[in-house]
KEMI-442499 format. One line per 4 residues: number of its first residue (from 0); their letters; for each residue x, y, z of C-alpha. Coordinates in nm, 4 decimals, decimal comma. Last residue first. Example, Ala and Ser with C-alpha at 12.3 -4.5 7.8 and 13.67 -1.06 7.14 Angstrom:
1) SA) 1,3670:-0,1060:0,7140  1,2300:-0,4500:0,7800;
***
This chain:
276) XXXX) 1,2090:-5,4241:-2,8909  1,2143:-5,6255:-3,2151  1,4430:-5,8361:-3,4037  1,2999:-6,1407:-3,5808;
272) XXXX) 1,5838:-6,1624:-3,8611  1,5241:-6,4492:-4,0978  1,6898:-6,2258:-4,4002  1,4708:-6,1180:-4,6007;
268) XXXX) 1,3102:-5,7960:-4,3887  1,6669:-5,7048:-4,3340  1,7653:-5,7130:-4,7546  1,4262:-5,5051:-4,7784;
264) XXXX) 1,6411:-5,2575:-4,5341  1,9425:-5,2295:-4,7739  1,7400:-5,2085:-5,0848  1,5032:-4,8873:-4,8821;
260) XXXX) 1,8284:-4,7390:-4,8237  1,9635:-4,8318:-5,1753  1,7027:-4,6063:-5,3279  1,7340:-4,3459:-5,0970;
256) XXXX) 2,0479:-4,2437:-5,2255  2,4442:-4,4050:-5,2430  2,4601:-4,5644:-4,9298  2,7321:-4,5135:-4,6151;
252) XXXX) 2,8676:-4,6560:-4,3261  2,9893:-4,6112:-3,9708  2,7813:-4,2359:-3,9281  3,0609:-3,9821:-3,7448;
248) XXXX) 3,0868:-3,7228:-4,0166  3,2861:-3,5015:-4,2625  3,1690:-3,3850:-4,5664  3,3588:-3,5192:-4,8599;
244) XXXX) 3,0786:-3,6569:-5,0643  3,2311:-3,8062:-5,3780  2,9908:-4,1330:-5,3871  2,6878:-3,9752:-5,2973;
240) XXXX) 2,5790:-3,9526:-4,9947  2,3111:-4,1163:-4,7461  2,4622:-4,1516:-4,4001  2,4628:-4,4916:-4,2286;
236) XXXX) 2,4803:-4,4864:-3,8452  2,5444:-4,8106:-3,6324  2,4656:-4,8275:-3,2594  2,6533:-4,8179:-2,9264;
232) XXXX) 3,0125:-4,6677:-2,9744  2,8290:-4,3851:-3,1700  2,4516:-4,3816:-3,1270  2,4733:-4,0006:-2,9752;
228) XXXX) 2,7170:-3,8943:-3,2557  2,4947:-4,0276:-3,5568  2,1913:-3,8381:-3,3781  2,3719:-3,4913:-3,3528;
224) XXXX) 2,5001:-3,5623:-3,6623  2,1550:-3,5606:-3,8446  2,1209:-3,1562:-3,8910  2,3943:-3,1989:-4,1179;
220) XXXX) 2,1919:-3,4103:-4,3813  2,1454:-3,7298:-4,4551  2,0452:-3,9967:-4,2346  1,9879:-4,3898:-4,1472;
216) XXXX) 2,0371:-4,4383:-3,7760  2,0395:-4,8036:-3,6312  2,0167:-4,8676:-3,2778  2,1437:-5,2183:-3,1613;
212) XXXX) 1,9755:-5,4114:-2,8881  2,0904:-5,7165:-2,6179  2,3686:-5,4970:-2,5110  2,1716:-5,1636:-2,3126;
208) XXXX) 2,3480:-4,9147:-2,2892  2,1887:-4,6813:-2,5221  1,8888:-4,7924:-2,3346  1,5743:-4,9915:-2,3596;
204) XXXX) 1,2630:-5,0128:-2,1846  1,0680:-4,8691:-2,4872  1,0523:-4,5444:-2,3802  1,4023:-4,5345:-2,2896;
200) XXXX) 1,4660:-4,6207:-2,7078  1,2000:-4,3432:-2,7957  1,3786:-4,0534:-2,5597  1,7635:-4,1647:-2,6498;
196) XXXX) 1,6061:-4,1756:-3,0077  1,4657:-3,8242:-2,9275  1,8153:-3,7056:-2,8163  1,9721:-3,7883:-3,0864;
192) XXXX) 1,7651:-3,5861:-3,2844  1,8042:-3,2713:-3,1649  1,7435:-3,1310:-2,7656  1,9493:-2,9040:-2,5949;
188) XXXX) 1,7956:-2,6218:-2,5474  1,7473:-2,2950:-2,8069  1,4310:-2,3790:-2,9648  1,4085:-2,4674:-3,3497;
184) XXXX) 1,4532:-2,2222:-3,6609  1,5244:-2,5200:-3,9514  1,6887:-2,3028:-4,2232  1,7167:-2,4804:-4,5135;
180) XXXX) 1,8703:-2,5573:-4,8626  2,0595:-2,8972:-4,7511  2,0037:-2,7980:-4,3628  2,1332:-2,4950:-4,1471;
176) XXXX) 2,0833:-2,4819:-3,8250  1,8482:-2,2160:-3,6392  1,8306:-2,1133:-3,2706  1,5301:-1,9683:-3,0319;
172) XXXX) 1,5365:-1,8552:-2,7023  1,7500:-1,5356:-2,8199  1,4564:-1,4316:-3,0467  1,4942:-1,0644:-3,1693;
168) XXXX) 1,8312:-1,1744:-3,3022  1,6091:-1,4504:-3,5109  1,4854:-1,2101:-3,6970  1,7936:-1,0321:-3,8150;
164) XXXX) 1,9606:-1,4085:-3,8887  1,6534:-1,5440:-4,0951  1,6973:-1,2006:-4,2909  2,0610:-1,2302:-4,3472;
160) XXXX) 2,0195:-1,5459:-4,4848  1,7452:-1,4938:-4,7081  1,9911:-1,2264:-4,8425  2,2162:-1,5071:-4,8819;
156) XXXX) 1,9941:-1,7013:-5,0743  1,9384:-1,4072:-5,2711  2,3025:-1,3219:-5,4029  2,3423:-1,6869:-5,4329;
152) XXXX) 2,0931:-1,7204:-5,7240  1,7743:-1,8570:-5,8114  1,5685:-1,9406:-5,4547  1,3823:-2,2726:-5,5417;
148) XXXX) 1,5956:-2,4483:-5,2716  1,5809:-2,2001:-5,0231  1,3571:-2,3264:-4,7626  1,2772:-2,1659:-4,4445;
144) XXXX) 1,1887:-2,4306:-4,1879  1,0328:-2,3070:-3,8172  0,9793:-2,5149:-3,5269  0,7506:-2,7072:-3,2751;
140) XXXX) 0,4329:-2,7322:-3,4362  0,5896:-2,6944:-3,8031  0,5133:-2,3732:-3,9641  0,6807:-2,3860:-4,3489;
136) XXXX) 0,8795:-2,1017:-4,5014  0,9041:-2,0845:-4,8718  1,2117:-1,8635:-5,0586  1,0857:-1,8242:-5,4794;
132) XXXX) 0,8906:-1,5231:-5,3336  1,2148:-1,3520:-5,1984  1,0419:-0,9498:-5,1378  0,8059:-1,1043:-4,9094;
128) XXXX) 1,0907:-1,3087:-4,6848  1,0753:-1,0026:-4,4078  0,7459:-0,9730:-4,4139  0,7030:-1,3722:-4,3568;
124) XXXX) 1,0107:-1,3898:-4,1552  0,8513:-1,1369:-3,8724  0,5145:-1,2826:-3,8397  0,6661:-1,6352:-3,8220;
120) XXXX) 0,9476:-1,4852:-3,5471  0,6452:-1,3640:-3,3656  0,4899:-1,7319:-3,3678  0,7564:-1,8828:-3,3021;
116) XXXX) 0,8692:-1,6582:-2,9731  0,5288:-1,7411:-2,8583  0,4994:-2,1079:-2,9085  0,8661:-2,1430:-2,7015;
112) XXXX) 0,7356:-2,2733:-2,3545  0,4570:-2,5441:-2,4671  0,7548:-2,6928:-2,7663  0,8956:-2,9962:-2,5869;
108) XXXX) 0,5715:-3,2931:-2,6911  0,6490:-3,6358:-2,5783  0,3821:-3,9219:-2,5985  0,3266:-4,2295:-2,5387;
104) XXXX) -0,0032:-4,3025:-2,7106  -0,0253:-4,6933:-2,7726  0,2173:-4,6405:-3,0922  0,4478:-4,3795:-3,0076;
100) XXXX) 0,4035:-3,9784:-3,0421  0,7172:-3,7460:-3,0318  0,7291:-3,3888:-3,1094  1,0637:-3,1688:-3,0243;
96) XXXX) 1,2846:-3,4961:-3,2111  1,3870:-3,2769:-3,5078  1,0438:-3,0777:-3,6221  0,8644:-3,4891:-3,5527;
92) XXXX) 0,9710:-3,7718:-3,4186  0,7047:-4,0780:-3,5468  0,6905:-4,3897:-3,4083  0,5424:-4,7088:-3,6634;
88) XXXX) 0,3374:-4,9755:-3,5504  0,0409:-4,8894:-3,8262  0,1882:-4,7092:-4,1390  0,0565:-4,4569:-4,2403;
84) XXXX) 0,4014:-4,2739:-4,3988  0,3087:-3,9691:-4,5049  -0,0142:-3,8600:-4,3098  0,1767:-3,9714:-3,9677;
80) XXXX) 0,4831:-3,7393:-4,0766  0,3014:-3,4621:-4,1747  0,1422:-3,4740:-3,8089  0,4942:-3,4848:-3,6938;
76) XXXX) 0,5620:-3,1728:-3,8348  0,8891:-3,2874:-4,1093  1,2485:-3,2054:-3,9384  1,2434:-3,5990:-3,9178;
72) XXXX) 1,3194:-3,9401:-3,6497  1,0442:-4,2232:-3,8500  1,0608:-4,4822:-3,6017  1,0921:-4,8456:-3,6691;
68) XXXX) 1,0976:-5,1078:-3,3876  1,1370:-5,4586:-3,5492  0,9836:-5,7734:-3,6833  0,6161:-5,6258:-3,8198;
64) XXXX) 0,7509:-5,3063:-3,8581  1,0520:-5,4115:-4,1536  0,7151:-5,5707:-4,3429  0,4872:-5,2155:-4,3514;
60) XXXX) 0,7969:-5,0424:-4,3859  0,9358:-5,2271:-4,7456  0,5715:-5,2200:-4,8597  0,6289:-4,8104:-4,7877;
56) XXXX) 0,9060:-4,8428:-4,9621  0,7773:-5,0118:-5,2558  0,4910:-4,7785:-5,2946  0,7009:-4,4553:-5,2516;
52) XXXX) 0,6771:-4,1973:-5,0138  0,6052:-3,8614:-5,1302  0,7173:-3,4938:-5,0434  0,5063:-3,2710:-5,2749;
48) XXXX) 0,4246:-3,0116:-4,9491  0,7991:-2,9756:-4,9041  0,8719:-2,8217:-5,2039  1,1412:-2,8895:-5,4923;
44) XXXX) 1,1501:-3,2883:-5,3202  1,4083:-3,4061:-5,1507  1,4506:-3,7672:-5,2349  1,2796:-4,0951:-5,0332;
40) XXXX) 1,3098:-4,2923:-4,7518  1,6728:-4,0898:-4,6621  1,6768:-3,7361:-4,8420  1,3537:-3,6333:-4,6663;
36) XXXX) 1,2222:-3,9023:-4,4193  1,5212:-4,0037:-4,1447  1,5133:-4,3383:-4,0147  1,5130:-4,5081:-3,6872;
32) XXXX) 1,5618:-4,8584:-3,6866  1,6099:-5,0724:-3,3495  1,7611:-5,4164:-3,3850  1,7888:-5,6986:-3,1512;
28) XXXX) 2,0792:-5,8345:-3,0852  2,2259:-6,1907:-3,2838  2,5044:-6,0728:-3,4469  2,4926:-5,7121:-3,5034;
24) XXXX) 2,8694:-5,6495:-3,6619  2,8066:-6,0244:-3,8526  2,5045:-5,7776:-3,9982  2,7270:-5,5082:-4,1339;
20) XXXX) 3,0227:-5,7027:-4,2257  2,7869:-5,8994:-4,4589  2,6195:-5,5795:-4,5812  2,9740:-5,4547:-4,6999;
16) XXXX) 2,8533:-5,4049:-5,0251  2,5392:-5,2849:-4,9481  2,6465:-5,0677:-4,6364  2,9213:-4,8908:-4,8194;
12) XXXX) 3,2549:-4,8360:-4,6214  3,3057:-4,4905:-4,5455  3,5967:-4,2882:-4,6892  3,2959:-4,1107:-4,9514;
8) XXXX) 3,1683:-4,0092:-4,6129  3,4690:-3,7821:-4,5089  3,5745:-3,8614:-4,1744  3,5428:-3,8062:-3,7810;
4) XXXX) 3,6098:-4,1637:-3,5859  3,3456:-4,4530:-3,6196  3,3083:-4,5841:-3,2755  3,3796:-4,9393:-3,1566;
0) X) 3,0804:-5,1867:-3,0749;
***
């Protein structure tokens, strides 16, 4: 499959209306989903804790599972994750790929070494984020997310900034990227995303090599490149932006929202497609 070269998203050809193109590009390989959670199944909530997913797109999982690998690939705690979506059959890749647990109880947990430096740089960003109490930092099991989204003006989001930065000086194993109104503090190696799908795919006896299965990628945000770049020239990634989005990435198509996500894979479940690993 040919890669998708550097671009602005809006330049991207939209997975809906191109869904024909889409699927002829598959043919008849099997396919292997793995889906971001916020900003992909369903919107970014104002807080973490009042992230929901839907009815119909859970009904949407529940049938896409029965046919196909699906695994959930998210910044959420894994454990979050699991409570969230419930669904049986489902993988779940939790605080970017560091926290892995399969159906059958394969396993892959990367965080033993760096609990320490979290914790110290938790004690550290809480009194240092006391004086921002709109700001909201949430413990994962294998990283750190300060959220600025309720924070009121750009004079204090970039004193949030600064703080994540001081603290994180004191932390050289440790490394933060910057999300859609987030700081996700993760260890310094070089693991993300794209690695976990390499992880989950191997797992399953399959490979990024491998020509009788297609990964799919379905994503967001900047901290999903890593995983569009690893798939590219072997899968198919589809970034969620709006219409005018002019950040630059390597996904191959695009949708509008979550909303057409969940469209575009009840389209898959319709289709006659028996794809699974």
């Amino acid at each position: 499959m040919p890669s998708s070269p550097l671009r602005p998203a809006r330049d991207l050809p939209h997975a809906l209306t191109r869904y024909d193109r889409l699927a002829a590009g598959i043919g008849d390989r099997r396919i292997a989903f793995f889906l971001d959670f916020d900003g992909t199944l369903t919107p970014i909530p104002p807080r973490p804790e009042l992230g929901r997913l839907s009815e119909s797109a859970r009904a949407v999982l529940t049938r896409l599972v029965r046919s196909a690998s699906v695994a959930v690939v998210s910044g959420r705690d894994r454990a979050v994750l699991e409570r969230l979506v419930a669904i049986d059959g489902v993988s779940y890749a939790g605080s970017h790929g560091f926290d892995i647990a399969m159906p059958g109880g394969c396993v892959f947990n990367g965080c033993g070494d760096f609990l320490a430096p979290l914790d110290r740089l938790e004690t550290r960003l809480r009194q240092g984020l006391a004086a921002f109490p709109e700001s909201q930092m949430e413990r994962k099991a294998c990283a750190l997310a300060v959220h600025t989204r309720r924070v009121p003006t750009e004079p204090a989001r970039a004193a949030v900034r600064d703080i994540v930065t001081a603290c994180l000086a004191e932390e050289p194993q440790m490394t933060v990227t910057e999300g859609k109104m987030v700081y996700e503090i993760l260890p310094a190696i070089d693991w993300h995303k794209g690695k976990a799908i390499t992880w989950l795919l191997a797992a399953q006896g399959q490979g990024l090599e491998a020509k009788s299965i297609v990964p799919l990628f379905f994503g967001d945000d900047a901290n999903d490149e890593p995983a569009f770049r690893t798939i590219r020239g072997h899968g198919i990634g589809i970034i969620v932006a709006p219409p005018d989005e002019d950040r630059l990435t390597t996904a191959d198509y695009r949708v509008d929202d979550p909303g057409q996500v969940i469209e575009l894979l009840r389209r898959w479940t319709l289709s006659g497609w028996r794809r699974s690993c």
